[in-house]
N, C-alpha and C positions, 0 to 999 in steps of 0.2 A: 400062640401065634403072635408073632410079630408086624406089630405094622409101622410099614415107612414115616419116616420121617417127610414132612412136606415144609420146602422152604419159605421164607416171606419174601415178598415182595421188595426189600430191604438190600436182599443179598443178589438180587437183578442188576445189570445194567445195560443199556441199549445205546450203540458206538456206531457212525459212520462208517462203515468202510469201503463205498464207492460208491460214486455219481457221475450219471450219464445225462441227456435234455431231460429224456420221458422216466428215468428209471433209478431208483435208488438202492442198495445196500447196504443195512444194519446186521451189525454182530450182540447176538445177548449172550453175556457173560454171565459166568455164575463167580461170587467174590461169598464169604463168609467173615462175616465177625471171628476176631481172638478167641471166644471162649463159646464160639457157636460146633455144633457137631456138622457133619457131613451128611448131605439130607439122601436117603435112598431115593426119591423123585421127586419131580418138577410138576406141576401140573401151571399151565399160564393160556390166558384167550389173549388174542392181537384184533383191535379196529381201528378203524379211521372214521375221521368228523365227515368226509365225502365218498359216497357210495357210489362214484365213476373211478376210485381206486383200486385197482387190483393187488391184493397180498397173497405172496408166497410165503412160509416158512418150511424151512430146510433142515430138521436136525444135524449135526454133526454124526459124522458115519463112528465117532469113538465112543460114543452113548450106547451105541446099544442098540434093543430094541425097541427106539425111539417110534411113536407117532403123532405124527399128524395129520389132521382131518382139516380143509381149510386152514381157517385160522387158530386154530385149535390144538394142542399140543401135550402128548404126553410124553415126558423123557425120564426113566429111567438111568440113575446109576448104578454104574456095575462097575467094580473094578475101580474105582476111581478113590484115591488118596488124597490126604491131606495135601499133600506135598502136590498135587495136580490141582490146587485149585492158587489162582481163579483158573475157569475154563470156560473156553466157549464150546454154548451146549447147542447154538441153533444161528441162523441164519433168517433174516426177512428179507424180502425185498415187495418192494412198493411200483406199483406200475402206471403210467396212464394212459391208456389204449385209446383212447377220445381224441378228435379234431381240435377240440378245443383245450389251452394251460388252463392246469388247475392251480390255485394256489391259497395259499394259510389255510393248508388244510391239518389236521393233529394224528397222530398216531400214538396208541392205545395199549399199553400191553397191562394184565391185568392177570393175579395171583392172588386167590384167595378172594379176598374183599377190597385189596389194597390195587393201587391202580400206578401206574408209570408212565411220562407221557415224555413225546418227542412230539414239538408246535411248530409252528410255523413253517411248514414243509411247502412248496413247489414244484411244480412238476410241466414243463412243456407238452405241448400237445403232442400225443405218442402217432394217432393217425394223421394223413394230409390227403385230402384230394388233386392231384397232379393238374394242371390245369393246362389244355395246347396251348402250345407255343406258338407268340403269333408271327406274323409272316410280313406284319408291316416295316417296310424300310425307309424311314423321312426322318428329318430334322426337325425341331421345335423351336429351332434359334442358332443365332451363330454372330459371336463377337467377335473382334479383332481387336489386340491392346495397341499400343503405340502411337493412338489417336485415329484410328483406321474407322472411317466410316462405310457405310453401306451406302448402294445409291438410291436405294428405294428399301422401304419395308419389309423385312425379312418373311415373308410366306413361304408354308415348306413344299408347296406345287409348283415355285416357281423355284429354279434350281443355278441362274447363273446372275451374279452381281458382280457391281463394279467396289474397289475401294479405295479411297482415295485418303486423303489427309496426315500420311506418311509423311514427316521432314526426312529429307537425307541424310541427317546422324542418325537417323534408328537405324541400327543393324539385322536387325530379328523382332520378328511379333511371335507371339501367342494365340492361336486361335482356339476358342473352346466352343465345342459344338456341342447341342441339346438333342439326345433323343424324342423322336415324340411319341414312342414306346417302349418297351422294352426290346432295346436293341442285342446283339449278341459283339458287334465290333465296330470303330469308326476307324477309317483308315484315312491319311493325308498321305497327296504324293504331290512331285515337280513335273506333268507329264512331259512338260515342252522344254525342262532346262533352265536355267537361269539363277533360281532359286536351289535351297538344300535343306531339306529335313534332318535337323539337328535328334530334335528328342520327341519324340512323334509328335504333338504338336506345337514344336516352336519350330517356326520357320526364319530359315536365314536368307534375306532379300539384297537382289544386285538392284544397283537405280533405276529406274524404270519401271516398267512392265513385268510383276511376275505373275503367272498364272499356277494357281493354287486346284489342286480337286481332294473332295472330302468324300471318301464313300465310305456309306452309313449300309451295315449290313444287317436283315432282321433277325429277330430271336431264333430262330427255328433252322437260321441259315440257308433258307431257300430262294431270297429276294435281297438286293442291293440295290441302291441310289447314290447318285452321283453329284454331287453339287460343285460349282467352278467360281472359283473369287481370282478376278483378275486387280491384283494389286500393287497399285504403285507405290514406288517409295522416292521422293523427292517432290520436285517444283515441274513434273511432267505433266501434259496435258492430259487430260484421263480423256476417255471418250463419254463425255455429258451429251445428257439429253434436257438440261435443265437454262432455263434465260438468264443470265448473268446482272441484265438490267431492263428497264420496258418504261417507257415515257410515252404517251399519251396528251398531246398537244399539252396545255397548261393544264390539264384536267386534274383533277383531285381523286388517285384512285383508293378504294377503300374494301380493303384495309390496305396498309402501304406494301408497296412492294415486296416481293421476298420469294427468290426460286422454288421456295418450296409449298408455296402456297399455288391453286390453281385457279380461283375464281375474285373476278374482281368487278366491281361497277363503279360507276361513275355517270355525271351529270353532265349534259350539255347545253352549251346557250343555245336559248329559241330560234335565232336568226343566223345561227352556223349552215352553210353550204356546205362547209369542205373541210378534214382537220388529216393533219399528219400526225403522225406515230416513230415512235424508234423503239427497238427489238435488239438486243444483242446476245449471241451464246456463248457459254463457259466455254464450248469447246467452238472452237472456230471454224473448224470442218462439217460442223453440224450442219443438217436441213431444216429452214423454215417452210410450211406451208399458211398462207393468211387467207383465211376467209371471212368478209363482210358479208352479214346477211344470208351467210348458206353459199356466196360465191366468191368465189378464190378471185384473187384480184396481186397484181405484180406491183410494186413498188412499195413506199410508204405514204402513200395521200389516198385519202380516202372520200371520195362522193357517195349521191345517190343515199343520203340520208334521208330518213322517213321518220313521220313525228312518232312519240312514243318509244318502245323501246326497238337499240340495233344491238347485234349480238357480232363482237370482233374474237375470232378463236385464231392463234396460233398455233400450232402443233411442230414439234420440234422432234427432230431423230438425231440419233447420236450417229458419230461418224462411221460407227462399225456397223450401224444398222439392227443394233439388238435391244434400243431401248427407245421410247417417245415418251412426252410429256404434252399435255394438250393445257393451253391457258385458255381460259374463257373471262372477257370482259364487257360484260353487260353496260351500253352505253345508252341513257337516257336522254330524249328533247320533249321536253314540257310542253305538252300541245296548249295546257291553260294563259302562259309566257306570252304564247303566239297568239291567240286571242285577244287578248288585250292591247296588244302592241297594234292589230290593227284597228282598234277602234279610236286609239288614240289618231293613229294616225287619220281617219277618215274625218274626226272631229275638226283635226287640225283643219283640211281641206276646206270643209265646209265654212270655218271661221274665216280663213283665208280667200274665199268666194264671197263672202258675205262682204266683207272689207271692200272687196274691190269694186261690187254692186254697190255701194255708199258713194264712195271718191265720186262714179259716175253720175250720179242723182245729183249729188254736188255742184257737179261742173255743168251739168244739164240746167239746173235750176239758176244757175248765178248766168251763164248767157243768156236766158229768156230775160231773168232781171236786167240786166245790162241794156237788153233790146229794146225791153217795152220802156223804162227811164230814157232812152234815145229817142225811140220814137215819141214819146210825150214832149219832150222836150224841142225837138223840129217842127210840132205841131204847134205849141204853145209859137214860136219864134215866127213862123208864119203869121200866123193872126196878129201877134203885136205889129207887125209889121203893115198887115191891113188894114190894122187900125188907126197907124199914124197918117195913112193915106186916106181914109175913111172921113178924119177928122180935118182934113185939108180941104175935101169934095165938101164935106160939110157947110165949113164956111163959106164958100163962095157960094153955094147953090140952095143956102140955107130958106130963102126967101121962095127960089122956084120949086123948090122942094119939098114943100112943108106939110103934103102931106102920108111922105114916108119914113118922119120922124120917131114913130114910133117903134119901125123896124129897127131902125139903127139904136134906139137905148136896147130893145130885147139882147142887139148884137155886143151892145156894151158890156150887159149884166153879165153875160156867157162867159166876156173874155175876164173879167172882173175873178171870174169863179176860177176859170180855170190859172191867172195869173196868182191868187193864192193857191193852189195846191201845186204849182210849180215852185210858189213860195216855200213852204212849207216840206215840199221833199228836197228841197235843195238841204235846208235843215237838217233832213235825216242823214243816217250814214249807209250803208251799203248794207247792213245787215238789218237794219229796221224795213228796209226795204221788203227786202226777201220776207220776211218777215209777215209784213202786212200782206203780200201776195199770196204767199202759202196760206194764209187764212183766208184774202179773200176767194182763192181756188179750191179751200178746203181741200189741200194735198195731204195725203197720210204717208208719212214717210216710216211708220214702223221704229225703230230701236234707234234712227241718226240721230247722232248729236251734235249741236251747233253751240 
């Protein structure tokens, strides 16, 4: 009995021969050394490093009564010549049926004890879960090049804007718009005219006013939205909703100015009754409405302040009626200010009372002086006068008279007294006067100074 010759693993080779994402095919060749004989069968096992791989092997239909089991392979030659080899005696393929790529994964073939390998294999994911399609149709953003601004914040509920800041040399923008899902198409048109969609989204603009529409269609194709950019191109008035400038008596408002800012405070003096204001808009067609305190009020002059805080709101519509801007300017009057201002002031008052209750006292007390020095003084002038007379009666009737000589010295001593202190305030001045009076009346004059 004869038995087969069995080749090594030596005389194997394992070849590419096509590649798909999930799916690959190898060719094994049988090749022989010079001075090797022609082996009657093959016997070879095939594995891989990952058992999410799926192996086919295929003999060649010119083998014979080739099998294979799995991975497992018996091939038999028959009929096969020197001159026929090398040959391919089989076929693998490599699959990956999983959701998930597999990769560096190795593949195995293996004869005898001797082993062959093909590494670093990959393979994408063979199954996918289909996922619906979804239905949502909006935007996530939408630029304009050429200096094209927006006039407000791009949200994608809200669907129509203004854009402005086109010079007249630009000929064409660019607008690139964001889906905010998985969209299926964005479509730009000119529905009114004017403009021309060059390359679907570069538009070519006449000066003025063009009106732009973007419709975003969703994945699924069952839903679209519309979005409308009305955009100028030159030194055209757009229609703003936005303040161009805002002055507020001399007030300091804070933070400074700036249209696109909406809330401002400021301080006021304590003793403000009334303060004017100026408002002007980008656009000139625009509406103001002003309200102080919760109540709309016509002009620029403002009353009816209250201490603490007053709350001045503008509200602004643009000419076409499709946009506002509301400004709120919180204006302060310091009730502490006012407080103080009137104590000072009540201070002053009562200084000023006090003063002039003095000057009075003053003048009160110097015409008493003045009177009572006059009357002393007519009284003194009298008596001397009696006296000269007194001492005329004297001498002639001194003899018949002798005995009411002692009346006339008491009369003497009197005038004696009071001719020295008529002496003696002659002396003084006007002020030693007052002086000794106030003492002698014991007058308390409080805080005057003399």
């Amino acid at each position: 009995m004869v038995l087969p010759t069995i080749t090594h693993a030596a005389s194997l080779n394992i070849n590419e021969k096509s590649k798909s994402d999930n799916k690959i095919e190898y060719n094994i060749t049988y090749t022989k050394e010079e001075n090797d004989e022609v082996t009657d069968l093959i016997l070879f096992d095939i594995s891989t490093s990952n058992n999410n791989v799926t192996i086919n092997v295929t003999p060649n239909s010119e083998m014979g009564n080739a099998v294979c089991n799995n991975t497992k392979c018996s091939i038999p030659f028959q009929n096969i010549k020197a001159d026929d080899i090398p040959i391919e005696v089989a076929t693998i393929t490599v699959f990956n049926n999983t959701e998930k790529d597999i990769k560096n994964f190795t593949l195995t073939l293996k004869m005898n004890d001797v082993e062959y390998k093909k590494e670093n294999i990959s393979l994408t994911a063979g199954k996918t879960t289909e996922r619906p399609k979804s239905d949502v149709a909006r935007l996530s953003g939408i630029t304009v090049s050429g200096g094209g601004v927006l006039d407000k914040t791009f949200k994608s509920d809200i669907d129509t804007y203004t854009v402005t800041g086109i010079k007249d040399t630009i000929p064409s923008v660019t607008i690139n718009a964001t889906c905010d899902e998985n969209c299926s198409d964005i479509k730009y048109s000119c529905p009114v005219g004017g403009c021309e969609i060059k390359d679907n989204n570069n538009i070519k603009l006449q000066l003025g006013l063009n009106q732009v529409s973007i419709m975003v269609v969703s994945e699924n194709g069952a839903s679209n939205k519309t979005y409308t950019l009305n955009i100028y191109r030159g030194e055209i008035e757009a229609s703003s909703a936005y303040l161009d400038s805002l002055k507020i008596e001399d007030f300091k408002l804070s933070p400074y100015f700036d249209s696109m800012t909406n809330d401002y405070t400021a301080s006021m003096p304590n003793d403000i009754k009334e303060f004017s204001f100026d408002a002007k808009t980008e656009d000139p067609k625009a509406t103001m409405v002003i309200k102080f305190n919760g109540k709309e009020i016509d002009g620029t002059k403002i009353k009816d302040i209250i201490d603490g805080e007053n709350v001045l709101t503008i509200t602004v519509t643009s000419s076409d009626g499709e946009n506002k801007q509301v400004y709120t300017i919180t204006l302060t009057k310091e009730e502490k200010a006012v407080t103080t201002t009137e104590e000072v002031v009540n201070e002053g008052t009562k200084v000023e009372k006090k003063k002039k209750s003095n000057v009075l006292l003053i003048v009160i007390i110097s015409i008493i002086g003045v009177g009572i020095i006059t009357t002393v003084g007519i009284i003194l002038f009298k008596k001397k006068k009696n006296k000269n007379k007194s001492d005329k009666d004297k001498d002639n009737k001194n003899d018949s008279n002798g005995g009411s000589s002692n009346k006339l010295d008491d009369e003497d001593h009197d005038l004696d007294i009071l001719e020295d202190a008529l002496s003696k305030t002659g002396e003084q001045n006007i002020d030693d006067a007052l002086d000794d009076l106030m003492k002698t009346k014991k007058l308390e004059l409080g805080d005057l100074d003399f």
